[in-house]
N, C-alpha and C positions, 0 to 999 in steps of 0.2 A: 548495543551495536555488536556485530560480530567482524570478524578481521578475517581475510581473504588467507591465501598464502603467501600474497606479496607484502602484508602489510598494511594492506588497503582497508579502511572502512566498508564495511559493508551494512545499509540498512537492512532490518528484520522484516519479515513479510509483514504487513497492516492487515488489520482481521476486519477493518471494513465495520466495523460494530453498527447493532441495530441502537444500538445506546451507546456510544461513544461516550467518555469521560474528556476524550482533548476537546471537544469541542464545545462541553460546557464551561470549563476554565479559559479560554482564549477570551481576553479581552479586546482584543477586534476584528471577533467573527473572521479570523483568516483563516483557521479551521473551520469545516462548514460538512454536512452530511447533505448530498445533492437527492434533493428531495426525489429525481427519475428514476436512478437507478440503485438508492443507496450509495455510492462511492463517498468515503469520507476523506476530502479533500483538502489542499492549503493552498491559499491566494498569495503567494508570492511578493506583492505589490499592498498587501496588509497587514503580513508578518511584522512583528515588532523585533522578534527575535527573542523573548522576555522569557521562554523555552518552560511556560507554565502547563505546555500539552506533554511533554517530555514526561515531566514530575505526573503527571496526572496519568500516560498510559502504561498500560502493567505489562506491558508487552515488549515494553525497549524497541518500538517499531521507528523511534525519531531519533534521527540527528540532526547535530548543529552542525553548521557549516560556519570553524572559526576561522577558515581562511577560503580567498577565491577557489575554486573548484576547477575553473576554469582552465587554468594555465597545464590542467593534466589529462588535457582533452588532446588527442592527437587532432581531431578536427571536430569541428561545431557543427553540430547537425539543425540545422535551417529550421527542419519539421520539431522540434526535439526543444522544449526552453532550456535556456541552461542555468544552472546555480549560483547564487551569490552569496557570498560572504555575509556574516551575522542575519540568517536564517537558518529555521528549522525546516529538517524537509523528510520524505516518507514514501514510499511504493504507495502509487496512486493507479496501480495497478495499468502503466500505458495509458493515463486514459485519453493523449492526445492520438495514441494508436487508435482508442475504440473511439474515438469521433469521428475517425476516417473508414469506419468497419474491421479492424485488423484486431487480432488478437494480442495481448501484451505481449512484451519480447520474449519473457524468459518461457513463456508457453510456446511461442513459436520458436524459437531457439531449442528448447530439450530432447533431444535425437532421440531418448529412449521414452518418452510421450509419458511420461508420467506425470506430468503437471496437464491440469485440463482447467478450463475458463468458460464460465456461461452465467444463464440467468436462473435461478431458482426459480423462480417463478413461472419460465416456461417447464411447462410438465412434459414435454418434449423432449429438451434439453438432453443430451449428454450428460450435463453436471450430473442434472437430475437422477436421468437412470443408476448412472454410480452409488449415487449415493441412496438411491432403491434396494441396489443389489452387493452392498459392502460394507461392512462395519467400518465406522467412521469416530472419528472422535475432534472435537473443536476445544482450543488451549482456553483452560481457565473459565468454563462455559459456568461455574458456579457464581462469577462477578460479578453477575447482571447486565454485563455488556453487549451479550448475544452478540460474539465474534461469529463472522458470515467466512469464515474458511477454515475446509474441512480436512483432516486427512484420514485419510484409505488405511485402516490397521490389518495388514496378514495377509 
């Protein structure tokens, strides 16, 4: 986890793996790799809370939630699930944003646009070109996990 300036928890980005490790230790499948677009996700409503995906990813991309999250919400966003106590949870990259075609927050949110979000696999893409035309490098690419985000070196 990394800590804000206020104090705050902050989760690490999830690299999305094309070989995730939390989701082969989760013993009921609440971590899951959605077979559409790749996103490695967690069921909420499956969690045991047993934090065996934590141990398992190298990336420090999980926290647990050892208290209600709740109560430090200035307000509850309707569209937005919110968190509960003894769960694990992870940047799932917006993905109740991109259900609705929206870009994640913290992409739409970065004034100075240096965060970009798309599909590899469109050749098309944005991503794509970027990472056409930029030396790139992916954290820990030697694990075997083939983390699916990139960053821009120089």
């Amino acid at each position: 986890d990394f800590i804000n300036f206020k104090g705050i928890p902050v989760i690490a980005l999830c690299n999305h793996c094309d070989n995730p490790p939390c989701v082969r230790v989760c013993p009921t499948q609440a971590t899951f790799k959605r077979k559409k677009d790749g996103l490695v996700l967690i069921d909420p409503h499956k969690c045991i809370g047993c934090r065996y995906c934590m141990a398992a990813c190298p990336y420090g991309a999980r926290s647990f939630n050892w208290k209600d999250p709740r109560p430090f919400l200035r307000q509850i966003n309707p569209n937005f699930p919110t968190r509960v106590r003894g769960i694990v949870e992870k940047c799932n990259f917006c993905e109740e944003r991109l259900a609705r075609g929206l870009l994640p927050q913290c992409v739409e949110a970065c004034t100075e646009k240096v965060l970009t979000f798309g599909d590899l696999n469109d050749l098309s893409s944005l991503v794509v070109k970027l990472l056409r035309t930029h030396y790139t490098i992916r954290r820990k690419p030697g694990l075997g996990t083939g983390p699916q985000v990139y960053y821009i070196v120089g």
